[in-house]
ROMILO-973629 format. One record per residue (C-alpha): residue in three letters; x, y, z. Coordinates in pm, whole numbers, padded with zeros to 5 digits, always signed. Each point is the difference from the previous one (the first is absolute). Example, Ala and Ser with C-alpha at 12.3 -4.5 7.8 and 13.67 -1.06 7.14 Angstrom:
ALA+01230-00450+00780/SER+00137+00344-00066/
! end
This chain:
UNK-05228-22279+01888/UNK-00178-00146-00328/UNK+00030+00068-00304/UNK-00317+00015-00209/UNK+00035+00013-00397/UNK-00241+00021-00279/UNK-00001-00302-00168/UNK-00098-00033-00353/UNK-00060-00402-00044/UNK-00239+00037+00298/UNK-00099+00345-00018/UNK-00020+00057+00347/UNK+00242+00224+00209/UNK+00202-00328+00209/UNK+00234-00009+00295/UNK+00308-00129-00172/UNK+00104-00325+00148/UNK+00436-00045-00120/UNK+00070-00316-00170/UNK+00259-00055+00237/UNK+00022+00250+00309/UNK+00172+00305+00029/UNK+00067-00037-00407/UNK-00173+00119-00291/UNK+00083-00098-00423/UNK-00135+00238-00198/UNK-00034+00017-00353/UNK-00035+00334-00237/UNK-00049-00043-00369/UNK+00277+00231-00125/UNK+00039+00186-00350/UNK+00026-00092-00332/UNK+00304+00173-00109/UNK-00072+00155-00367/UNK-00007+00327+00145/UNK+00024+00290+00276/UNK-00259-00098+00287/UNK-00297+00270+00080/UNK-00076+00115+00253/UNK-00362-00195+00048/UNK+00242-00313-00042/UNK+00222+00141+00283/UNK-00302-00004+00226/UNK+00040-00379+00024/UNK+00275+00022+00105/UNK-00044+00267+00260/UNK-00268-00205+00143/UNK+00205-00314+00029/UNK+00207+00217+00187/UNK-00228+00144+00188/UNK-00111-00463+00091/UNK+00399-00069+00098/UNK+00069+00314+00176/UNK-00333-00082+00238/UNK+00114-00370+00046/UNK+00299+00108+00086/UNK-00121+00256+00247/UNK-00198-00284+00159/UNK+00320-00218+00058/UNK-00023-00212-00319/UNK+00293-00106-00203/UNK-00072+00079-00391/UNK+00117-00196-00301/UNK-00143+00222-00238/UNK+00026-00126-00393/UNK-00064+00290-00280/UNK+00023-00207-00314/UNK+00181+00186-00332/UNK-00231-00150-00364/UNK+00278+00068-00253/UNK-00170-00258-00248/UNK-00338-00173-00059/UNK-00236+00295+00078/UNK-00194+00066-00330/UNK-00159+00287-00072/UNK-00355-00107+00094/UNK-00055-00172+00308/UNK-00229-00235-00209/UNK+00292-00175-00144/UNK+00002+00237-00324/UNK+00247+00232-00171/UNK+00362+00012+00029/UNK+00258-00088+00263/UNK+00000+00379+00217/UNK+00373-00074+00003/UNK-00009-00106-00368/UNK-00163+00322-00077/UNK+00251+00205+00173/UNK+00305-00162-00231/UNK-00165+00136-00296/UNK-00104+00335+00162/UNK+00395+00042+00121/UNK+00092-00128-00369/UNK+00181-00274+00176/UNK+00075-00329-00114/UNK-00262-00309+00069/UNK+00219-00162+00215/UNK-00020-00181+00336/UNK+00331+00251+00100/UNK-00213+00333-00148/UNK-00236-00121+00208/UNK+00183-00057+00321/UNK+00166+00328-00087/UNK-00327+00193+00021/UNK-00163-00148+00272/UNK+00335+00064+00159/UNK-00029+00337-00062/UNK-00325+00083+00115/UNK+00018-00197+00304/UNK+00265+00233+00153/UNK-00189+00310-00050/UNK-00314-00196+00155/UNK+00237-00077+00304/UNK+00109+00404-00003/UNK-00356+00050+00039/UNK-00063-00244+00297/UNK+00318+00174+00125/UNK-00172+00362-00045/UNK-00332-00082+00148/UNK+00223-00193+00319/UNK-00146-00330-00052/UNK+00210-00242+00141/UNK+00107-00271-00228/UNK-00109-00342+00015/UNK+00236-00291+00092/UNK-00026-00102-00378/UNK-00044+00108-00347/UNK-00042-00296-00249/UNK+00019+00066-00356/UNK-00269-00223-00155/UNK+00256-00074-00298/UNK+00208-00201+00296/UNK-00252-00222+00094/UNK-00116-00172-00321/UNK+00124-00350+00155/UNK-00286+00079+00290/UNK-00266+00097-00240/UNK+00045-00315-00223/UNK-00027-00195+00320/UNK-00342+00095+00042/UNK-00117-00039-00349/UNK+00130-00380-00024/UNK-00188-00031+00345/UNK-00330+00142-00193/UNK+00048-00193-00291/UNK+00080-00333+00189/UNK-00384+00040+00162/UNK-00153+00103-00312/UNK-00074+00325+00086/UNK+00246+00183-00243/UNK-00078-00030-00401/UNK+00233+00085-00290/UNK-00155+00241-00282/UNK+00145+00149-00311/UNK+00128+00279+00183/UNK+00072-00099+00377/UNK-00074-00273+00281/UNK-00321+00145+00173/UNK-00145-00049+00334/UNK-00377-00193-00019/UNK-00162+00191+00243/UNK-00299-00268+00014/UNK+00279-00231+00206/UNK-00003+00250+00256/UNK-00388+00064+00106/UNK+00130+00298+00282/UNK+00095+00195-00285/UNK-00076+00371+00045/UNK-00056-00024+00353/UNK+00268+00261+00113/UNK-00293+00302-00037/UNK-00276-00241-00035/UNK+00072+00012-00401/UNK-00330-00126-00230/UNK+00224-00179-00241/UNK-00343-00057-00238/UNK-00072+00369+00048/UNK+00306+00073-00209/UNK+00032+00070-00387/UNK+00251-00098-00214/UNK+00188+00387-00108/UNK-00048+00068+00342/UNK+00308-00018+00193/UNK-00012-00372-00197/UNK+00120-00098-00316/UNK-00162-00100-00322/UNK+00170-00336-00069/UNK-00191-00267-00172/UNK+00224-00253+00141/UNK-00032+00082+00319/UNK-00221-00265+00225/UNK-00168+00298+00206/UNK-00034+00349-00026/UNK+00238+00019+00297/UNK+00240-00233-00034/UNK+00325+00185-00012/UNK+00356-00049-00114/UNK+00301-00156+00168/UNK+00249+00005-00206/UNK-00050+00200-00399/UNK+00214-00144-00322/UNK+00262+00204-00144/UNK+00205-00114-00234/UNK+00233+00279-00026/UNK+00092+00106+00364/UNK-00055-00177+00293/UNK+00072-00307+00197/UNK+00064-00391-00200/UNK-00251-00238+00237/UNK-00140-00327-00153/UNK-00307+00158-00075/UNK+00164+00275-00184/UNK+00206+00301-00018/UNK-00207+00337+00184/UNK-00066+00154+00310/UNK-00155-00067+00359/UNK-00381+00141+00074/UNK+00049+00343+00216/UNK-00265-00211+00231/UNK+00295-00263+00050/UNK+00200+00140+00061/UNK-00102+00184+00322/UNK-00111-00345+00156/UNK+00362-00172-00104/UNK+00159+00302+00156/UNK-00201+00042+00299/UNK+00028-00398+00077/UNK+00343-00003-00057/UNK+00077+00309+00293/UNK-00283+00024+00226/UNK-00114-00418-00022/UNK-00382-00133-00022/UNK-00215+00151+00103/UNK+00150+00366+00152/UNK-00146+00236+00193/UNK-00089+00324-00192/UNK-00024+00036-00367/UNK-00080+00378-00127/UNK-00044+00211-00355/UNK-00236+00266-00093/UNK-00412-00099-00045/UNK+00097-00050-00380/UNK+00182-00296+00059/UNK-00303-00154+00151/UNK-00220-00164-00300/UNK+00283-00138-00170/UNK+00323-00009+00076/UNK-00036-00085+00403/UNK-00325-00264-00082/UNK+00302-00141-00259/UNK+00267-00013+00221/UNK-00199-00205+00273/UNK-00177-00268-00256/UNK+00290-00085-00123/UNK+00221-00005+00333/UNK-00278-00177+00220/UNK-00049-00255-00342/UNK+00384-00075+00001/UNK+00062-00051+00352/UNK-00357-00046+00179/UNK+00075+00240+00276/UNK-00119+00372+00023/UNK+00204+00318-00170/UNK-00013+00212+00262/UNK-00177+00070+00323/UNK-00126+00389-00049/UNK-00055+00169-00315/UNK+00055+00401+00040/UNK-00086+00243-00307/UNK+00038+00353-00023/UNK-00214+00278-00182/UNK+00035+00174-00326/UNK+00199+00333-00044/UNK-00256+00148-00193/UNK+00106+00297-00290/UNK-00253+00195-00169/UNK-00277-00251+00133/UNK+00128-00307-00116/UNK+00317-00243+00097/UNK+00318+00162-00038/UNK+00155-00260-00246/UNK+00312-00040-00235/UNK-00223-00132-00268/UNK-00207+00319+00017/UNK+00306+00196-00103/UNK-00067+00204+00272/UNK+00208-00050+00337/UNK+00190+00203+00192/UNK+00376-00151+00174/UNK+00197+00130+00308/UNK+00193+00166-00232/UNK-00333+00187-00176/UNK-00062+00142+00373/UNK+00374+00143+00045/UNK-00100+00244-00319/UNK-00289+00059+00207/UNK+00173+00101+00348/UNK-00159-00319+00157/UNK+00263-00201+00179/UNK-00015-00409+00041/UNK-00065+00037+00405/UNK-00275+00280-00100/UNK-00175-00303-00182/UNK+00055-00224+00237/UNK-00159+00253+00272/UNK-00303+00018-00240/UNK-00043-00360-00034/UNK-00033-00041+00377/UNK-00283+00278+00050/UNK-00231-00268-00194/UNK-00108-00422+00126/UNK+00195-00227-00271/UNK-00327-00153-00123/UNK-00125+00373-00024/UNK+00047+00120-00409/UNK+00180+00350-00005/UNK-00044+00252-00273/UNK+00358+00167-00089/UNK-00021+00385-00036/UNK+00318+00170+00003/UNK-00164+00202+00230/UNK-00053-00250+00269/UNK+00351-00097-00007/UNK+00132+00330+00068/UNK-00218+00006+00249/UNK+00135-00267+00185/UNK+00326+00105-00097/UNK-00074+00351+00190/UNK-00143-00246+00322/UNK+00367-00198-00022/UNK+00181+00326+00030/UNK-00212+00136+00298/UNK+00006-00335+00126/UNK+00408-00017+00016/UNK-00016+00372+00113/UNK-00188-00037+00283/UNK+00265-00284+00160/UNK+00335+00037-00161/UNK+00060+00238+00306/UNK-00125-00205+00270/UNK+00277-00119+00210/UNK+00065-00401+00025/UNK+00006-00207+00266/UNK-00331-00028+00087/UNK-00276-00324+00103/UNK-00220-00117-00270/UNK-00383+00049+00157/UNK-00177-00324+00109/UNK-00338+00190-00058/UNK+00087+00071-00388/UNK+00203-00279-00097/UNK-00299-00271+00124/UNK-00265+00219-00202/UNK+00276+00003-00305/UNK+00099-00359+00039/UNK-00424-00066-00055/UNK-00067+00224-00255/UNK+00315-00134-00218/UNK-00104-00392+00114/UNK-00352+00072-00109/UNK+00058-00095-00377/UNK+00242+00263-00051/UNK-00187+00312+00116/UNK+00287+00264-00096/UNK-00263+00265-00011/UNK-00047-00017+00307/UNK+00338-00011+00104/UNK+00064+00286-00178/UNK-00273+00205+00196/UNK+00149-00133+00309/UNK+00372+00163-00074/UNK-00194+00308-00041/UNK-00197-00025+00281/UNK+00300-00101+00237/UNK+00244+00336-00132/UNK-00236+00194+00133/UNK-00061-00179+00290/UNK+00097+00296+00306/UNK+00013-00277+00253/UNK+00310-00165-00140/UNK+00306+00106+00022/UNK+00228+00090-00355/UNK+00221-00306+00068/UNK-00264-00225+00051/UNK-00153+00128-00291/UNK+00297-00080-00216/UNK+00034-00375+00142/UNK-00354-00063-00081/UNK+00051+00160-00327/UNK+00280-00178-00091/UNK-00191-00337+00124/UNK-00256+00065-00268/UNK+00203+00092-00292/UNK+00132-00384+00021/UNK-00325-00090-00160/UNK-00041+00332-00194/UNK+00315-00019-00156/UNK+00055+00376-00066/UNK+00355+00061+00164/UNK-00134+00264+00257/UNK+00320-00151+00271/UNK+00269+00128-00208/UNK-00215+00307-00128/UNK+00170+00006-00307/UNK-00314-00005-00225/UNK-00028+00426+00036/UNK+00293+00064-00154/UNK-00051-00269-00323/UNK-00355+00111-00120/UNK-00014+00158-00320/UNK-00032+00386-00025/UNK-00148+00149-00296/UNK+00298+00090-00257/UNK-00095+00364-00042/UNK+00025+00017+00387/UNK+00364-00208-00012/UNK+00081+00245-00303/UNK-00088+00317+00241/UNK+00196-00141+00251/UNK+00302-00060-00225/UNK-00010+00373-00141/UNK-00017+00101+00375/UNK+00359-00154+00073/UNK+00130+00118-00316/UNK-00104+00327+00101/UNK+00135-00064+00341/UNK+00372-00094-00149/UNK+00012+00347-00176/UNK-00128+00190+00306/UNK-00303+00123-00159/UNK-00171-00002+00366/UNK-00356+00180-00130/UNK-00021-00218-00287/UNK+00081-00312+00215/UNK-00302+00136+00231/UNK-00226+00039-00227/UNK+00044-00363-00129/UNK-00024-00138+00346/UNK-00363+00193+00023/UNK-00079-00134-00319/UNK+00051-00354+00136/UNK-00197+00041+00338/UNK-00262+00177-00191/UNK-00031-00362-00189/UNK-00032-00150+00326/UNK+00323-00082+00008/UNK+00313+00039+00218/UNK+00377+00009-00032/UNK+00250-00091+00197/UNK+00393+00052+00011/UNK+00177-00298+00132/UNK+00377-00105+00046/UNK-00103-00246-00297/UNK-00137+00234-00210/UNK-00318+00184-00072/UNK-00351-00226+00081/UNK-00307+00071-00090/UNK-00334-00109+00156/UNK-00375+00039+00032/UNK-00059+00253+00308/UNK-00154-00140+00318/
! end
């Protein structure tokens, strides 16, 4: 069965055609690690999940590349500001050194892992660290240079975007549309507004080339890396519709300049998280983490359950609200088949109208209403229910086989307090109060429930 994807640099919804058959390369611009990822960050992520896990439903094998920026992302995409990782030194009162830095990025890296972990993403087959790959990035920039299409400034070795006459054409980009303060920077040496920087002079912390000490462009980076793992070009390259204008139209000038072949095959974007009706964003000083959502009885898989009841290239608006929503759908959702026995045949009739709705640019929504649709299904039996169930959650991701997700979402901590007083009461014998604790709890919506391992607690059915 095909495949059909959305694909940006065409903008037309494709049937994807493999590179070589049976495989797929894909490509995921990862985080810059200054900080804790949020959670409209995580959607990326989720998504590119959401791309392997169909593939591999489909037969493919997946070599799957998340890339870690842990230097050389400044705080503007336009080639402005500090170095993000820079920034985080002096925010951490840490020493400006290339070890401080590798120390951070270190740092924040793991917890982004935890939160693939939480949200049961499966990892890629590799992580590079951009700081490992500066050989690869310099190999590029003597390449650009060499042809004349690199320049040296004051600050940095730029990118002449005139060389390249495609540029902008990922999103059909009107390079003579844009202003300089726009998403480009003011730099009176710059050729053209929209040249861009591959490697920025620093001579305090960085790497020693010939040019001069300083630091790869962010841009660079993610075509050295993705070259390096995947080869030239690779199948599927994704990131979230921000990445579009700039730092995607960067990556493929300079790739296709250096090595006259295409980046990649299919471009894939998400949609915004949006917060109070604008893009959830660190730089807002608003965001929200996994960890936020914990205080807020929202659990990782509760999220992820969310994320799936909307089309990737749909924007969502976050309302705590909606997510407890979903989380209240996941519940009923593992209720309704934690009991049904095993051993059952997945149904043809459902898996084919599944298998289409997930291979039709990544229609989760859909496949969603079709778990729904097929619990309460009288015609099938409870087994076959469960097969087919557990069929689907290899694309949805939400652990409904070992149904262990019920007994890890959050409860509220005035219910877990309740619950805590009740076995307190229950260990000096104080039966009524104990009773009146447990009625407390159900009257919350809650029940409780005494186990060999202890006390549990969990939403009733």
């Amino acid at each position: 069965m095909d495949i059909r994807l959305h694909n940006t640099f065409s903008r037309k919804t494709e049937v994807f055609k493999p590179l070589i058959p049976s495989a797929v390369g894909m490509y995921h611009c990862g985080p810059t690690v200054y900080d804790f990822a949020h959670i409209g960050n995580l959607r990326s992520y989720v998504f590119a999940d959401i791309v392997r896990r169909v593939f591999e439903y489909n037969g493919y094998t997946v070599n799957q590349v998340i890339n870690i920026t842990d230097v050389g992302h400044l705080s503007s995409d336009a080639d402005e500001g500090e170095d993000k990782m820079t920034k985080a030194l002096k925010r951490d009162g840490k020493p400006l050194t290339l070890e401080s830095m590798h120390e951070v990025g270190a740092f924040y890296t793991e917890r982004f892992i935890e939160d693939l972990k939480s949200l049961n993403i499966e990892l890629p087959q590799n992580f590079p660290r951009a700081s490992e790959h500066i050989p690869e990035d310099l190999e590029i920039i003597e390449k650009l240079i060499t042809q004349d299409i690199a320049y040296t400034t004051s600050d940095g070795i730029y990118f002449d975007t005139s060389k390249f006459p495609e540029y902008g054409k990922l999103g059909n980009i009107q390079t003579d549309k844009q202003q300089e303060g726009n998403r480009i920077a003011i730099n009176p040496e710059k050729r053209n507004p929209s040249d861009f920087a591959l490697w920025k002079f620093d001579s305090k912390l960085g790497w020693d080339t010939s040019w001069g000490k300083g630091f790869p462009g962010w841009h660079l980076e993610c075509s050295a890396m993705s070259r390096k793992y995947l080869g030239q070009p690779f199948d599927i390259h994704t990131g979230g519709i921000d990445h579009i204008p700039t730092h995607h139209n960067n990556e493929i000038a300079q790739s296709e300049s250096a090595f006259g072949l295409p980046l990649a095959n299919f471009w894939l974007h998400n949609e915004f998280i949006l917060q109070n009706g604008g893009k959830m964003a660190k730089s807002a000083g608003e965001y929200l983490t996994l960890k936020s959502l914990a205080h807020e009885v929202v659990s990782p898989l509760a999220y992820r359950y969310w994320l799936l009841t909307a089309h990737y290239r749909s924007p969502m608006n976050f309302t705590l609200e909606a997510v407890h929503a979903a989380q209240t759908a996941l519940i009923r959702l593992i209720t309704n088949i934690r009991d049904l026995p095993t051993g059952g045949a997945i149904a043809t009739s459902y898996r084919d109208r599944f298998q289409t709705a997930v291979n039709d640019d990544l229609d989760t929504p859909q496949g969603i209403a079709l778990l729904w649709e097929l619990l309460k299904d009288k015609n099938l039996s409870d087994a076959d229910k469960r097969a087919t169930t557990e069929d689907f959650d290899r694309i949805f991701g939400l652990n409904l086989a070992s149904l262990s997700p019920i007994e890890e979402l959050p409860v509220p901590a005035e219910v877990q307090a309740l619950a805590d007083a009740r076995e307190e009461a229950r260990k000096e014998k104080d039966w009524g109060k104990a009773d009146a604790l447990r009625k407390e709890i159900e009257a919350r919506g809650f029940e409780v429930m005494d186990t060999t391992e202890g006390i549990k607690v969990r939403e009733k059915e």
